[in-house]
C-alpha positions in Angstrom: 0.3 -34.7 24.2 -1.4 -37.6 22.7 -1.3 -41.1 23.6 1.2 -42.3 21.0 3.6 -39.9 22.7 2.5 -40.6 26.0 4.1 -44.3 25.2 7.4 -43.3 24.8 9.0 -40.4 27.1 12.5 -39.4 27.1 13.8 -38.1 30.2 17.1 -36.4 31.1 18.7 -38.2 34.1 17.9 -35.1 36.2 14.3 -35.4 35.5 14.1 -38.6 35.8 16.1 -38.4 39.9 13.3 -35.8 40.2 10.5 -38.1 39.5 11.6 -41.0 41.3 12.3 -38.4 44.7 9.0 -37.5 44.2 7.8 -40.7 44.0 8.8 -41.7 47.3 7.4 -38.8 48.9 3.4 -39.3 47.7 2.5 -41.0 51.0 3.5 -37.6 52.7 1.7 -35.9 49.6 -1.2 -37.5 50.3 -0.9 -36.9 54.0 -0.4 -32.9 53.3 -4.0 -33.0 50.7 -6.3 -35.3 53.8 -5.0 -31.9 55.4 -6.2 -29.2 52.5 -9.1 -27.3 53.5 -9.1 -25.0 50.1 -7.7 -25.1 46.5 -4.7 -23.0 47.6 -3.4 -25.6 49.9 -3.5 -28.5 47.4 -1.8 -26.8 45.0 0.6 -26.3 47.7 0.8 -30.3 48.6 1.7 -30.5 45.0 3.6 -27.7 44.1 6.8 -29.9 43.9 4.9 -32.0 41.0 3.8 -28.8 38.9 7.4 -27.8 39.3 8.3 -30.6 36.8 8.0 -30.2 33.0 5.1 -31.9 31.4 6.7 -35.2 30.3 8.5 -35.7 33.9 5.0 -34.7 35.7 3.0 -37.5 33.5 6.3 -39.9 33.9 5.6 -39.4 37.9 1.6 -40.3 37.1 2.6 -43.4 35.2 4.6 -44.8 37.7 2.2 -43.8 40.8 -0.7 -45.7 38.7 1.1 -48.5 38.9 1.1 -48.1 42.8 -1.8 -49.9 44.3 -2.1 -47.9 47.2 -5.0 -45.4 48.0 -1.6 -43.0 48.9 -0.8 -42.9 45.6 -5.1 -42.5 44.1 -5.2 -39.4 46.4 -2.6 -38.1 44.8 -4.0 -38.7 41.3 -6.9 -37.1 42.6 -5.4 -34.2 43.9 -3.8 -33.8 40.2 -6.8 -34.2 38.3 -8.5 -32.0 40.3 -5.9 -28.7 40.1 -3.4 -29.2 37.4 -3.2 -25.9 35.0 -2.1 -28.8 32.1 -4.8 -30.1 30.3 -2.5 -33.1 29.1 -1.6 -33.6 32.6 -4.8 -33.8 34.0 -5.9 -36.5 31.6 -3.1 -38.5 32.6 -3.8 -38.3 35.9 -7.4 -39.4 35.3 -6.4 -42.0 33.2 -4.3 -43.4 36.4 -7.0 -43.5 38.3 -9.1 -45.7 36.0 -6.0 -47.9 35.9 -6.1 -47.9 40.1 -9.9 -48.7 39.7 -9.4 -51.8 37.6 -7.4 -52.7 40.6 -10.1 -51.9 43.0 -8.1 -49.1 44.4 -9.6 -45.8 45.4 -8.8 -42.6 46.5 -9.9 -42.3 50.0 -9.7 -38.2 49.9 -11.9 -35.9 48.3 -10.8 -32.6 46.9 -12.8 -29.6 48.7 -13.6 -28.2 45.8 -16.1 -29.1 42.8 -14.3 -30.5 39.4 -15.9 -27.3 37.6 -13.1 -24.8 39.1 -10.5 -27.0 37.7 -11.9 -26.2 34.4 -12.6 -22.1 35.5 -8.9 -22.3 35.9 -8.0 -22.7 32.8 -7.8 -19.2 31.5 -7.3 -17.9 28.0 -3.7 -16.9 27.1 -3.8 -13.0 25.8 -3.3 -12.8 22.2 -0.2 -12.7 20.7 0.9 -11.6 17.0 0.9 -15.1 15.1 1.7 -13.8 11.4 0.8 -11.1 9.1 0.6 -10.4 5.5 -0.3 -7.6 3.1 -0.8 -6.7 -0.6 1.8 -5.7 -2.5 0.3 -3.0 -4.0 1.4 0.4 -2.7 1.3 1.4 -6.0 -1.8 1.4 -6.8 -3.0 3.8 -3.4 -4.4 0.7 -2.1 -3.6 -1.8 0.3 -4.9 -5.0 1.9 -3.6 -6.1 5.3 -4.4 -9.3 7.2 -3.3 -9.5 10.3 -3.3 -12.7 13.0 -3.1 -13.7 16.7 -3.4 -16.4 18.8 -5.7 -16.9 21.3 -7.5 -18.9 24.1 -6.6 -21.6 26.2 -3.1 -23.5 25.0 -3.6 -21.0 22.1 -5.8 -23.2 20.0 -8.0 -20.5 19.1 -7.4 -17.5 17.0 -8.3 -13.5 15.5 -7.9 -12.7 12.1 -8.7 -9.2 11.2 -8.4 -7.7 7.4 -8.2 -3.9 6.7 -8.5 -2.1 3.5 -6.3 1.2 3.5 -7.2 3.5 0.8 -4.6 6.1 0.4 -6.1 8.5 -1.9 -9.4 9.7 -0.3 -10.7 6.8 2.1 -8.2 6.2 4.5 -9.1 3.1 6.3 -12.0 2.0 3.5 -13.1 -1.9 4.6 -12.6 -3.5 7.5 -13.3 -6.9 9.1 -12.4 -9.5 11.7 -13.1 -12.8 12.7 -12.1 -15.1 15.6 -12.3 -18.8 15.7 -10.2 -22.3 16.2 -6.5 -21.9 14.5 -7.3 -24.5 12.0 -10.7 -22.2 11.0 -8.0 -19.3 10.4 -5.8 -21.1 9.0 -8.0 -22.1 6.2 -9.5 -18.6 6.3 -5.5 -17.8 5.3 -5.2 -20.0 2.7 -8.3 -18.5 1.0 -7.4 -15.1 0.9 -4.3 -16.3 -0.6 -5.6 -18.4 -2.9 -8.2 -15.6 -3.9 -4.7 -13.1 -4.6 -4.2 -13.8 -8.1 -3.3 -10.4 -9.1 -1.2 -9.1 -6.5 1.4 -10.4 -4.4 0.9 -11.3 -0.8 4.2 -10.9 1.3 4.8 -10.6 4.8 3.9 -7.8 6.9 5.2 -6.8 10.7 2.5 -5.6 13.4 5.2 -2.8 13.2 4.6 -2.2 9.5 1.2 -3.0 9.6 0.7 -0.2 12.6 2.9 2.1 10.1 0.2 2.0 6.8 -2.9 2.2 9.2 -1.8 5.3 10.7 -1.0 6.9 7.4 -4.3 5.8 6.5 -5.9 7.5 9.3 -3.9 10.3 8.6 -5.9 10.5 5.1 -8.8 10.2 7.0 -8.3 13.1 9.0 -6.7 15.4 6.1 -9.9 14.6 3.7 -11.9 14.8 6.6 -13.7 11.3 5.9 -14.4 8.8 8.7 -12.3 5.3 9.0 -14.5 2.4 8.2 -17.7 2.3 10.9 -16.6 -1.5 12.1 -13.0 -0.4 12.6 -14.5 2.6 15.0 -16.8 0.1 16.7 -13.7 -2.4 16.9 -11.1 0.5 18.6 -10.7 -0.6 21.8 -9.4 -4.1 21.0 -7.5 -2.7 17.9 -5.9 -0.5 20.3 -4.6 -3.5 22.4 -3.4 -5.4 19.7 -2.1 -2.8 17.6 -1.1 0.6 19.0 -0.4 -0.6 22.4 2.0 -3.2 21.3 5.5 -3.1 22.3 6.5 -4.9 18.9 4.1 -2.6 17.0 7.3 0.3 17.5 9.5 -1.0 15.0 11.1 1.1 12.7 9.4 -0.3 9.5 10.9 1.3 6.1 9.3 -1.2 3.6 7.1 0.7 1.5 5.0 -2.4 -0.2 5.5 -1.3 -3.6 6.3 -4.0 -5.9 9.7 -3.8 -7.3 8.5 -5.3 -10.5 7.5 -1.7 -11.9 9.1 -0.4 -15.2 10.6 3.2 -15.6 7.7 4.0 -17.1 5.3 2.7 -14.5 7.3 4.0 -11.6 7.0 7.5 -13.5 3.1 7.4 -14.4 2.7 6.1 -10.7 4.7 9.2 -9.2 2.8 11.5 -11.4 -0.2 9.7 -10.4 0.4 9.7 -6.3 1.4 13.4 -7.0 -1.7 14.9 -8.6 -4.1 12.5 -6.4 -2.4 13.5 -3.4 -1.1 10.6 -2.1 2.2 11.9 -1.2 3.7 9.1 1.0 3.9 7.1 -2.4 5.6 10.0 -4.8 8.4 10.4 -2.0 8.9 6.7 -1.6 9.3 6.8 -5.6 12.0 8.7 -5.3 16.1 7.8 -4.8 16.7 8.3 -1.4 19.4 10.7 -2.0 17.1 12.7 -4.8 17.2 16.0 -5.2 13.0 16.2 -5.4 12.9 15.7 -1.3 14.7 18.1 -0.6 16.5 17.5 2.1 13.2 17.2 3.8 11.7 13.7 5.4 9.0 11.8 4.3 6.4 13.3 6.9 7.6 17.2 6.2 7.4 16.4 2.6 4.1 15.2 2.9 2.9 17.8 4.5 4.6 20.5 2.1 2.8 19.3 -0.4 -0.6 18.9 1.3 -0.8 22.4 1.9 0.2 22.8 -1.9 -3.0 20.6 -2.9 -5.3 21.9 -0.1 -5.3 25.5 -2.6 -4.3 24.3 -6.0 -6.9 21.6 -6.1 -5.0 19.7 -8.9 -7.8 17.6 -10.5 -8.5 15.5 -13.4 -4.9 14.4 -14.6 -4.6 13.3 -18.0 -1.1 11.8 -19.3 -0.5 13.0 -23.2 3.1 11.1 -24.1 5.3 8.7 -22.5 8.5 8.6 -24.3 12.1 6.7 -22.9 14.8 8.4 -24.7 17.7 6.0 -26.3 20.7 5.9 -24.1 23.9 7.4 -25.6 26.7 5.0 -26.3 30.3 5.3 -24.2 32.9 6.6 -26.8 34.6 3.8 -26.0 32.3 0.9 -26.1 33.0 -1.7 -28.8 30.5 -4.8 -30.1 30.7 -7.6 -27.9 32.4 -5.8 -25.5 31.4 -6.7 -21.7 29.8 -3.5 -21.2 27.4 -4.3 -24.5 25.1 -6.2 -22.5 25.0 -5.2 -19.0 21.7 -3.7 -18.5 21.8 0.0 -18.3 22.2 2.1 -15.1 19.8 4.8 -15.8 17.0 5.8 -17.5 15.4 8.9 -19.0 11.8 9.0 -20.1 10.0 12.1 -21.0 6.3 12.9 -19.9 3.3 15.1 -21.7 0.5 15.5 -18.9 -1.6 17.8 -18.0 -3.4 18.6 -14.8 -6.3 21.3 -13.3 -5.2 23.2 -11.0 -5.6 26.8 -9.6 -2.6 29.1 -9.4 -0.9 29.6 -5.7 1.9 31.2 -4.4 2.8 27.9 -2.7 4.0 26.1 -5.9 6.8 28.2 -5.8 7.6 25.6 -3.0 7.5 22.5 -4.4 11.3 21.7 -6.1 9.8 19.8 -8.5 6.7 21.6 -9.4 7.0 22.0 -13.2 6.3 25.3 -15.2 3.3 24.8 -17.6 3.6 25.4 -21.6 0.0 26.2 -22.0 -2.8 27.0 -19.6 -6.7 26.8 -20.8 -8.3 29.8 -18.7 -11.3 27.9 -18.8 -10.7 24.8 -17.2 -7.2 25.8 -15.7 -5.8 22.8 -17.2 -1.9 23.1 -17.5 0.2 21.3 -19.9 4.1 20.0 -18.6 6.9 18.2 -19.9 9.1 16.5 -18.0 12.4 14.2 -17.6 13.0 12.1 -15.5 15.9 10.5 -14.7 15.8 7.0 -12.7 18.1 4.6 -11.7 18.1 1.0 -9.8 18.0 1.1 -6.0 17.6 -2.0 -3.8 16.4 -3.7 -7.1 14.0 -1.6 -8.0 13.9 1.4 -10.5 13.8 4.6 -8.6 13.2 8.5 -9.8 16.8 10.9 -9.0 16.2 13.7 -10.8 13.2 15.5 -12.7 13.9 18.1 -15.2 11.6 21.0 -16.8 12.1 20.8 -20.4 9.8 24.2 -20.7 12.7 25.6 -18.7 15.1 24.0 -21.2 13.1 25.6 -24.4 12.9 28.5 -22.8 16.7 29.1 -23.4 16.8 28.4 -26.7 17.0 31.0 -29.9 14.2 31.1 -32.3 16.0 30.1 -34.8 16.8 26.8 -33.1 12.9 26.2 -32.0 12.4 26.6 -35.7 14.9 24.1 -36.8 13.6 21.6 -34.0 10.3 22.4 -34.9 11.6 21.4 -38.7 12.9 18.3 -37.4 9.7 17.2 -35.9 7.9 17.7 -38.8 10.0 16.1 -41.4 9.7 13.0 -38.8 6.2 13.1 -38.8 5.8 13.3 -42.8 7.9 10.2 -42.6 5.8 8.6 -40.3 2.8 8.9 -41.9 4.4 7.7 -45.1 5.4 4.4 -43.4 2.6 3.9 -40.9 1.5 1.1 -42.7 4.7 -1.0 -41.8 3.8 -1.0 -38.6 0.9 0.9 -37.0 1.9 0.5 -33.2 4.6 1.6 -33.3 3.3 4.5 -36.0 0.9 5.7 -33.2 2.9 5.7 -30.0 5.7 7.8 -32.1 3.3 10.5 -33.4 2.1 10.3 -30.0 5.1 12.4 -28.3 6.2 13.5 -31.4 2.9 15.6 -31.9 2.9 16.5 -28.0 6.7 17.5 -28.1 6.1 20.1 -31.1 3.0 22.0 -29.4 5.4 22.7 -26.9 7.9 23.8 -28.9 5.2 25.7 -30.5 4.7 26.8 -27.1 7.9 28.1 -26.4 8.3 29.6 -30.1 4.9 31.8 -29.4 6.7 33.1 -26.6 9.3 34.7 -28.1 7.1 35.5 -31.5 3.3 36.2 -30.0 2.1 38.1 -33.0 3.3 35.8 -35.6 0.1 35.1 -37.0 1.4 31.8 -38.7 3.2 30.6 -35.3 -0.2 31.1 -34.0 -2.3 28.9 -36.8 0.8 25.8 -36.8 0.4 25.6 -33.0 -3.6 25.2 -33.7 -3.1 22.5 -36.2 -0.8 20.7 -34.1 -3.4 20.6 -31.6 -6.3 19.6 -33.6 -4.2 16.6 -34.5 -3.7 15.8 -31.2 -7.8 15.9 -30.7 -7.5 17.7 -27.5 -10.2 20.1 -27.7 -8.8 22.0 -24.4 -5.9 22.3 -25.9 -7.0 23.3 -28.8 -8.8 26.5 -27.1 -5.7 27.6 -26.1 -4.7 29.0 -29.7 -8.0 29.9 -30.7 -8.3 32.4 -28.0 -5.0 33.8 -28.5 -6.1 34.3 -32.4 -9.2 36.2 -30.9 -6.7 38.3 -29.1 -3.9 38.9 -31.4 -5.7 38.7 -34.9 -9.0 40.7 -35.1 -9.0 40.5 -38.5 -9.7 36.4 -38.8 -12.4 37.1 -35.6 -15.5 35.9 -37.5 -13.5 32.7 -38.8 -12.0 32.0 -35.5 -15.3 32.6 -33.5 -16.5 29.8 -35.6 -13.9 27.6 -35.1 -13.9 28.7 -31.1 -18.1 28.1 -31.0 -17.4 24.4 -32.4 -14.6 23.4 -29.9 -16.6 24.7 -27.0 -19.8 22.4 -28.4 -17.1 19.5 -28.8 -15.7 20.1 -25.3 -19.2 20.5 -23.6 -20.7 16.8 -25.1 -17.6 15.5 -23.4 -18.5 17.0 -20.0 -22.2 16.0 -20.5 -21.7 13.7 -17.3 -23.6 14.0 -14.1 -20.0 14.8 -12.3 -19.5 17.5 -14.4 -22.8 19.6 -14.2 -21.5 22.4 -13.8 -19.0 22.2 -16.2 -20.7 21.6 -19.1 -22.9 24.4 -18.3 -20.4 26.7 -18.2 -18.9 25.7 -21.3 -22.3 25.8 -22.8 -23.1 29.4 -21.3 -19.6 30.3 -22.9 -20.3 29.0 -26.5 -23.7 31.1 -26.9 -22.0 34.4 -26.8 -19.3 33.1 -29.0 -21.3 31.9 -31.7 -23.4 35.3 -31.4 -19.6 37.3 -31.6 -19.6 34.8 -35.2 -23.1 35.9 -36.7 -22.2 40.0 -36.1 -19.0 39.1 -37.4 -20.1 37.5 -40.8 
């Protein structure tokens, strides 16, 4: 309490019949502290004034200062000496400067030195003060800051900052810092200030507690070790944190930003489902969707886990990203209120691909997708989704994902021919108009081109030994310039049509050289010397067969 408040007190009557009681009692007060032999027994003599709230106790010391008798300066003394309030104590010392301009003294000593006054003064235990995180879930990233309070009248305080990585790192950074409030408060306002690309919202100890474990739980399914300084820093994290009776909260907030697109949410999912960050593909998901299947977030998680731990899906690569045009209500009209109310759902359909060796335990995953091609070589797979999302608490959500190889599948070869029609026509069109507008030229022979490979694909199946099914499906691809891909069909020529071997060899021989110089990376040694090892023979298989 400063001076400038010290000036003007407002009492309630009650405190104020306190105070003036008291008053009248210091000369037996001061009586009771000639009589203290130790630190206990004055705080006893004045246990009536600590009773009082601040502003009644340094109403009291006013009002004794203006008593010019020793009574009342050995009872100033005894307050200076003991009181657990700092603003208290400088009021009472302030009274007895005021006494001493008078010429009045204390004529009693406390029995104890002035330093233990100070000793007493102990620092509060922390307490949460605020917290705040990244909103950027998203991403398999998150930074969280969290904040106590600290020290004596809580003027000092902790501020410590994790990094969680939820794809391979678990807990990746970490750091802390303890200081005055007004240090951590502009501490704060940096990291915010520095946020210009992500959101900062607030974030629970209970929350906060929430991401850290499942960041530790990465750390002990990749077998990696949390951040050294957060090991080093476990036994106070474990006070703050896990120990904390507010840290066991039910937190649901999953720190994704709602901002995301359909498109986003679905290259995201894909994403968090091929890197293995599973907490983030089942948070992507309606709550009542089909894909968890019945099963919570932690048993889905760990479904999956064992699903990655022997397909070691690797290297995803995304091949088309196409939202399909909503189909009008037989009934709607122009202008009609229905004509611009934003739509309920959304279907976007999804080329990727993804490495990955075969396992029995796909056949557990609902939504594991059945793939249209497979290069032996690489074990890349190629899949075509839809999915189907809608708006949940404001944010667009995935309900249902569909296998559109399961869809093809069904159909008669006459209609994959007259589909496969359809594209092309479409394409010839495109190319005819690209120069209207390019953009849009490439992002439609984008799917377009990915969508008839696997109709190809699903055309081969039911005619394998058509020899011109065979040679489309290899154009297709080269237009596509996916050399994997590509492969694919040239090894089924080898297999099927011995005839064209020496020309396909050749074809197979320059493929493998393309797809080598594009492993020539330092990651993927070994790679690029397999494919290397591979060509040789091939282009040997070529000169015998010339």
């Amino acid at each position: 309490m400063t001076a400038k408040k010290n000036a003007d007190i407002q009492l309630s009557p009650e405190e104020m019949s306190q105070v003036e009681s008291i008053h009248t009692q210091y000369p037996t007060i001061a009586t009771q502290l000639h009589e203290s032999k130790d630190q206990t027994q004055i705080e006893a003599a004045l246990k009536d004034i600590f009773a009082l709230s601040e502003a009644a106790q340094i109403a009291l010391i006013k009002s004794l200062a203006k008593t010019n008798r020793a009574e009342a300066a050995d009872v100033l003394a005894g307050i200076n000496a003991v009181s657990p309030q700092k603003e208290v104590r400088k009021e009472a010392r302030r009274g007895l400067l005021r006494l001493g301009g008078s010429k009045v003294t204390p004529h009693w000593t406390a029995p104890i030195i002035h330093a233990p006054a100070v000793q007493m003064n102990v620092a509060n235990p922390p307490r949460f003060w605020q917290g705040f995180a990244t909103q950027s879930r998203e991403q398999g990233e998150v930074q969280i800051s969290l904040c106590w309070e600290q020290g004596y009248d809580y003027g000092e305080a902790r501020i410590i900052t994790l990094v969680l990585d939820f794809w391979n790192d678990g807990i990746k950074d970490f750091f802390s810092e303890s200081g005055t409030k007004r240090h951590i408060e502009e501490h704060i306002r940096e990291i915010h200030k520095l946020a210009t690309e992500v959101d900062l919202i607030p974030c629970s100890l209970a929350e906060a507690k929430h991401m850290i474990e499942e960041a530790l739980d990465v750390n002990a399914w990749h077998q990696t070790q949390p951040h050294a300084e957060y090991r080093s820093q476990l036994p106070t994290l474990n006070k703050l944190i896990f120990q904390a009776v507010e840290a066991d909260a039910v937190s649901e907030r999953t720190f994704v930003t709602p901002e995301m697109e359909p498109q986003e949410v679905v290259v995201n999912f894909i994403g968090a489902w091929s890197f293995g960050d599973y907490g983030l593909a089942y948070d992507l998901l309606t709550t009542n969707s089909p894909v968890r299947d019945n099963l919570t977030r932690d048993e889905w998680i760990q479904q999956h886990r064992a699903w990655f731990d022997e397909a070691h899906p690797t290297r995803m690569e995304l091949n088309f990203a196409h939202e399909r045009e909503q189909k009008q209500s037989a009934i709607w009209l122009p202008g009609s209120a229905t004509s611009h109310r934003p739509p309920a759902s959304k279907e976007l359909e999804l080329g990727w691909s993804l490495e990955l060796l075969e396992t029995p335990l796909s056949g557990t995953l609902k939504e594991m997708p059945m793939g249209t091609a497979v290069n032996k070589e690489t074990g890349r797979h190629w899949f075509w989704n839809n999915y189907t999302l809608i708006r949940e608490n404001n944010a667009w959500r995935i309900q249902q994902i569909k296998d559109e190889i399961v869809a093809l599948q069904a159909l008669s070869v006459n209609d994959l021919q007259k589909r496969i029609k359809e594209y092309e026509d479409a394409i010839e069109k495109g190319v005819k108009q690209q120069e209207n507008n390019p953009e849009a030229f490439v992002e439609e022979m984008s799917w377009r081109l990915g969508q008839l490979l696997n109709f190809q694909d699903a055309l081969l199946t039911q005619l394998p030994l058509d020899y011109n099914a065979n040679e489309d499906a290899y154009s297709y691809a080269v237009l596509t310039g996916n050399p994997e891909r590509m492969m694919v069909y040239l090894e089924r020529l080898i297999q099927r049509f011995p005839q064209n071997r020496a020309d396909t060899l050749r074809r197979l021989g320059a493929t493998l050289a393309e797809l080598a110089f594009r492993f020539d990376l330092p990651e993927f040694k070994e790679r690029h010397q397999h494919l290397d090892l591979i060509r040789k023979p091939n282009d040997e298989k070529h000169t015998e067969n010339k």
